[in-house]
C-alpha positions as protocol buffer text, in pm:
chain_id: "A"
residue {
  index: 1
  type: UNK
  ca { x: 7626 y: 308 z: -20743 }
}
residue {
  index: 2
  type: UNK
  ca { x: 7761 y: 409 z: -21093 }
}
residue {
  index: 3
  type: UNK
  ca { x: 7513 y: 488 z: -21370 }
}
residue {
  index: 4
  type: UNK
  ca { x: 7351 y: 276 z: -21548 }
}
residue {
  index: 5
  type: UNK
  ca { x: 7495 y: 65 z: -21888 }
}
residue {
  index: 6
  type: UNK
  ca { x: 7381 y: 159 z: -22174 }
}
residue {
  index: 7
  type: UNK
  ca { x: 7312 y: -91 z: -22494 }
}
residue {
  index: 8
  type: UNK
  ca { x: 7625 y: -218 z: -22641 }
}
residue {
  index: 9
  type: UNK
  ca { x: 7835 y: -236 z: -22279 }
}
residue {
  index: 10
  type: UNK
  ca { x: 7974 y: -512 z: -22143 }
}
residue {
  index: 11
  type: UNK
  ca { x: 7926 y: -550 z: -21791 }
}
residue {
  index: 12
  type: UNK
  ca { x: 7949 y: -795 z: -21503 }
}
residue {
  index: 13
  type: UNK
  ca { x: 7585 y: -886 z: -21269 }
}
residue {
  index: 14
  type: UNK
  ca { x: 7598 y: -1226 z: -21035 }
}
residue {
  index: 15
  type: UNK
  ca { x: 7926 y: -1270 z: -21106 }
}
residue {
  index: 16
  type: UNK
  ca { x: 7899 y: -1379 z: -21523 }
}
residue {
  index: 17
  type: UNK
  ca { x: 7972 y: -1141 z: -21788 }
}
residue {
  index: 18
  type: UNK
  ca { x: 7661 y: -981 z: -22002 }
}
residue {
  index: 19
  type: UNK
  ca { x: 7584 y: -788 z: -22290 }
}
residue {
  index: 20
  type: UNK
  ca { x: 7372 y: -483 z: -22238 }
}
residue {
  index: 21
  type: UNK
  ca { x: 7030 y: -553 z: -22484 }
}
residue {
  index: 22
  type: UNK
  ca { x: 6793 y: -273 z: -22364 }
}
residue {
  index: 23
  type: UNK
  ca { x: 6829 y: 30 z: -22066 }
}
residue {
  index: 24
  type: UNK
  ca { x: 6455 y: 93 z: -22007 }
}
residue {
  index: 25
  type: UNK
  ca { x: 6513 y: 458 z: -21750 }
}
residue {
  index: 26
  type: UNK
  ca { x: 6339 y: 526 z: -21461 }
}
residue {
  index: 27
  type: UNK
  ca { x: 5988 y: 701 z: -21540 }
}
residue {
  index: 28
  type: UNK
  ca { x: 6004 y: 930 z: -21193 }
}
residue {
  index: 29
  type: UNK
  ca { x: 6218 y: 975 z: -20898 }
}
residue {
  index: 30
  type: UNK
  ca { x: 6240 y: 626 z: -20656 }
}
residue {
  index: 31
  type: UNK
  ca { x: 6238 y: 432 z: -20964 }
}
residue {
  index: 32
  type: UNK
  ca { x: 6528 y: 181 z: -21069 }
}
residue {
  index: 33
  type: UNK
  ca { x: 6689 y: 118 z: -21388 }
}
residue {
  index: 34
  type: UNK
  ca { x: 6547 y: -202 z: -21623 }
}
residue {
  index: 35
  type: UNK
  ca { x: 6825 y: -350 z: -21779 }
}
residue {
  index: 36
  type: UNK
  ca { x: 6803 y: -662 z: -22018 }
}
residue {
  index: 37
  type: UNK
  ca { x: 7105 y: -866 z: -22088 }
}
residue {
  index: 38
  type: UNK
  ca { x: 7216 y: -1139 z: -22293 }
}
residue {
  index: 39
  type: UNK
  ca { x: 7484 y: -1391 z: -22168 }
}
residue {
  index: 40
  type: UNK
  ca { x: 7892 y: -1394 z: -22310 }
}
residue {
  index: 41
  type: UNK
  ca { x: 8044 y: -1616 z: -22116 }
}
residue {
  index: 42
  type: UNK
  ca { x: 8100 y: -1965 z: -22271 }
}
residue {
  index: 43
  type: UNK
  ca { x: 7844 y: -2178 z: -22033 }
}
residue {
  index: 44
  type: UNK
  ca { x: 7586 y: -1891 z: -22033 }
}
residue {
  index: 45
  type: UNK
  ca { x: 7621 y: -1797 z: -22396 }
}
residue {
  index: 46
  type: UNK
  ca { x: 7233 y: -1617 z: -22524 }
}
residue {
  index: 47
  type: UNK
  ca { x: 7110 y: -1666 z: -22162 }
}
residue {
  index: 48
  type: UNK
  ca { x: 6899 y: -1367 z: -22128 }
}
residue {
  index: 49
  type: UNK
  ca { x: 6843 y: -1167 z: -21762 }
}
residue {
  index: 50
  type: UNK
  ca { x: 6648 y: -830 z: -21672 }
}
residue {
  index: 51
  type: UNK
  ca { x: 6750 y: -675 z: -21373 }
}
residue {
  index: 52
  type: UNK
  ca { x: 6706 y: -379 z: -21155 }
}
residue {
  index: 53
  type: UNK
  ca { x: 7010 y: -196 z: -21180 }
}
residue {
  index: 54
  type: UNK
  ca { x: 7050 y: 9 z: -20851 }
}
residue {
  index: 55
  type: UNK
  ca { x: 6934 y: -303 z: -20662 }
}
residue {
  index: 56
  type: UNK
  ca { x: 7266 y: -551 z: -20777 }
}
residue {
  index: 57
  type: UNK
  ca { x: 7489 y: -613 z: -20516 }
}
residue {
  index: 58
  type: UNK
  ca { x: 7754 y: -641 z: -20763 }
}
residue {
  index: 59
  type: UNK
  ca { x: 7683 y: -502 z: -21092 }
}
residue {
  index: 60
  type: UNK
  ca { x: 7969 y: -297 z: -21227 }
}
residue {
  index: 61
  type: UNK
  ca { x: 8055 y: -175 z: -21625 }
}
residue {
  index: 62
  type: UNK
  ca { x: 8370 y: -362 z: -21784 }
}
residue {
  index: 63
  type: UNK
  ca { x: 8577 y: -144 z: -21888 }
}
residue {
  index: 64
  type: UNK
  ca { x: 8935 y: -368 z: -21970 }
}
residue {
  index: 65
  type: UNK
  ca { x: 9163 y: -185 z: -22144 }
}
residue {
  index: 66
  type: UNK
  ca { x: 9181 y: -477 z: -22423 }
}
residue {
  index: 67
  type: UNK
  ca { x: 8802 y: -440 z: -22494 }
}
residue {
  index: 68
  type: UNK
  ca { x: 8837 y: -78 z: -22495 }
}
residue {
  index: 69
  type: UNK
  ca { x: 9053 y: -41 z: -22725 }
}
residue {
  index: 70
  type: UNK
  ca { x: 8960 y: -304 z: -22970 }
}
residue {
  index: 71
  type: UNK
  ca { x: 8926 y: -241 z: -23342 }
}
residue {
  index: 72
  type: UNK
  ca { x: 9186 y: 49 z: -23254 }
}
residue {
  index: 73
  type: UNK
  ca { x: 9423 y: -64 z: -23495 }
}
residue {
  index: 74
  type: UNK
  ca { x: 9125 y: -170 z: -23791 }
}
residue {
  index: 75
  type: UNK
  ca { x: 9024 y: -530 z: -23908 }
}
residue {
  index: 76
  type: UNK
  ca { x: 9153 y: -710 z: -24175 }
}
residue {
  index: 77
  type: UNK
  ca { x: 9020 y: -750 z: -24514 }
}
residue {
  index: 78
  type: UNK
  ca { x: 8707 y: -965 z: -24539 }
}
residue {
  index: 79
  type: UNK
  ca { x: 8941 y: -1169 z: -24820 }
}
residue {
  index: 80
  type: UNK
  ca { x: 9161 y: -1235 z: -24596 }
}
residue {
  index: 81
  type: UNK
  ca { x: 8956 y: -1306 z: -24282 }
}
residue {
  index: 82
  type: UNK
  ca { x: 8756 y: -1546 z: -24519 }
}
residue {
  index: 83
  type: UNK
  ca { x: 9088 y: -1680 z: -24586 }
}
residue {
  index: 84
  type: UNK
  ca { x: 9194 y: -1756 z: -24253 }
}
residue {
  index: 85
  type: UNK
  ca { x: 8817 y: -1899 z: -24177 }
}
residue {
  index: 86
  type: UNK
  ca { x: 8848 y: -2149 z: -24444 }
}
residue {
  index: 87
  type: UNK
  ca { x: 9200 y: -2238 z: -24388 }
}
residue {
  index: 88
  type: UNK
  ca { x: 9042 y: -2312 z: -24018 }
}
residue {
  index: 89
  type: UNK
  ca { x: 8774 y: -2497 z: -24138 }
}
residue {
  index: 90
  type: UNK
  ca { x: 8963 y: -2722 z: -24357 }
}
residue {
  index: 91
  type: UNK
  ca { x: 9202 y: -2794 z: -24069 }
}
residue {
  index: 92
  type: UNK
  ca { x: 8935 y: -2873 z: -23837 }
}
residue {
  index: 93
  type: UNK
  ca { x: 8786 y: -3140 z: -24112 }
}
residue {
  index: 94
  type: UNK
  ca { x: 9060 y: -3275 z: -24130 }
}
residue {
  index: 95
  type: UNK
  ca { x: 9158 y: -3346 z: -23776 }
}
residue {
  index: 96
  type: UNK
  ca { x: 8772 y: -3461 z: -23757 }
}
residue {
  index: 97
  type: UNK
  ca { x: 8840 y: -3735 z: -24077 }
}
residue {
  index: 98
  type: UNK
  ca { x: 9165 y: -3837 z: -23883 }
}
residue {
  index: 99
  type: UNK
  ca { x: 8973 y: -3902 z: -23571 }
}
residue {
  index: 100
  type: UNK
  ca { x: 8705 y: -4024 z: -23768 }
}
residue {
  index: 101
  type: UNK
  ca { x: 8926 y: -4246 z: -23916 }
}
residue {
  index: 102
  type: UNK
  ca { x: 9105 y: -4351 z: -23623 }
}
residue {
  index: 103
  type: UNK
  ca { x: 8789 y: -4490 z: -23469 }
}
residue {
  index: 104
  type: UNK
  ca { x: 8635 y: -4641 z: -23761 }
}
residue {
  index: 105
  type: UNK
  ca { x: 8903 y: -4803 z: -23944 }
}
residue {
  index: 106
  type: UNK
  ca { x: 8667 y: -5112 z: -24026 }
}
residue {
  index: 107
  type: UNK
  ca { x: 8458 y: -4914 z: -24281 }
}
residue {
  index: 108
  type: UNK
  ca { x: 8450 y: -5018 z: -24624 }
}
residue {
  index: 109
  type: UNK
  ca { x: 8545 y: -4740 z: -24867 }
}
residue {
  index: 110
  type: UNK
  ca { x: 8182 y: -4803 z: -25048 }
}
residue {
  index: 111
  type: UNK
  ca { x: 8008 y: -4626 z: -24695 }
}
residue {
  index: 112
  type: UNK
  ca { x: 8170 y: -4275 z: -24765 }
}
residue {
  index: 113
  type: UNK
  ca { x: 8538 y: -4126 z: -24625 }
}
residue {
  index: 114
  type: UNK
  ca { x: 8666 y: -3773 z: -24565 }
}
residue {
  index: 115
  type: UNK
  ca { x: 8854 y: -3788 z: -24896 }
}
C-alpha cells in the first residue's frame, strides 16, 4: 500500500470521500498508521472516522487533476466574492418569499411579508 495521507489530503476509505484531520505515525516497526478524518461528501458532511491506514481494503489518496490544480489561476477579490454571495442570497429570499407566498396567500399583510 501507498504511504500514508498527510493533514490537508483528500482521500477516499469505505468508499466516501474524507478530509485528512490528524496522521498520528507508527511509534516502531509492525505498527500501522492512525489517521483521523472528517467527512466531505454531502450525506456524511463533519462525520468524523480514525482508521488504521495499512489495514483499509480500499483506502487510496485523491489526487483529481481539478483538485490539484485548484486556486492555480488565484481567487477573486473578497469584494467581489461578497458580491456574488449577496447577489445569491437575495435571489434565494426571494424565490423563498415567492414560495412563501405561493402557499400562504391567505395572510393578512398585518402578520409580516417578504417585502
Amino acid at each position: 500500500m501507498a504511504d500514508a495521507p498527510h493533514p490537508g489530503d483528500l482521500v477516499q476509505v469505505r468508499t466516501r470521500h474524507w478530509l485528512v484531520e490528524e496522521r498520528v505515525g507508527p511509534r516502531s516497526a509492525g505498527e500501522q498508521t492512525l489517521v483521523r478524518l472528517v467527512g466531505v461528501d454531502d450525506d456524511n458532511s463533519e462525520r468524523q472516522l480514525a482508521v488504521l491506514w495499512e489495514r483499509e481494503l480500499d483506502a487510496r489518496i485523491v489526487r483529481h487533476a481539478a483538485f490539484d490544480r485548484l486556486g492555480e489561476r488565484g481567487f477573486d477579490a473578497p469584494e467581489l466574492f461578497a458580491g456574488h454571495l449577496a447577489s445569491c442570497l437575495d435571489l434565494g429570499a426571494i424565490q423563498l418569499c415567492s414560495e412563501l407566498g405561493q402557499r400562504e396567500t391567505s395572510r393578512s399583510p398585518s402578520e409580516g411579508s417578504c417585502e
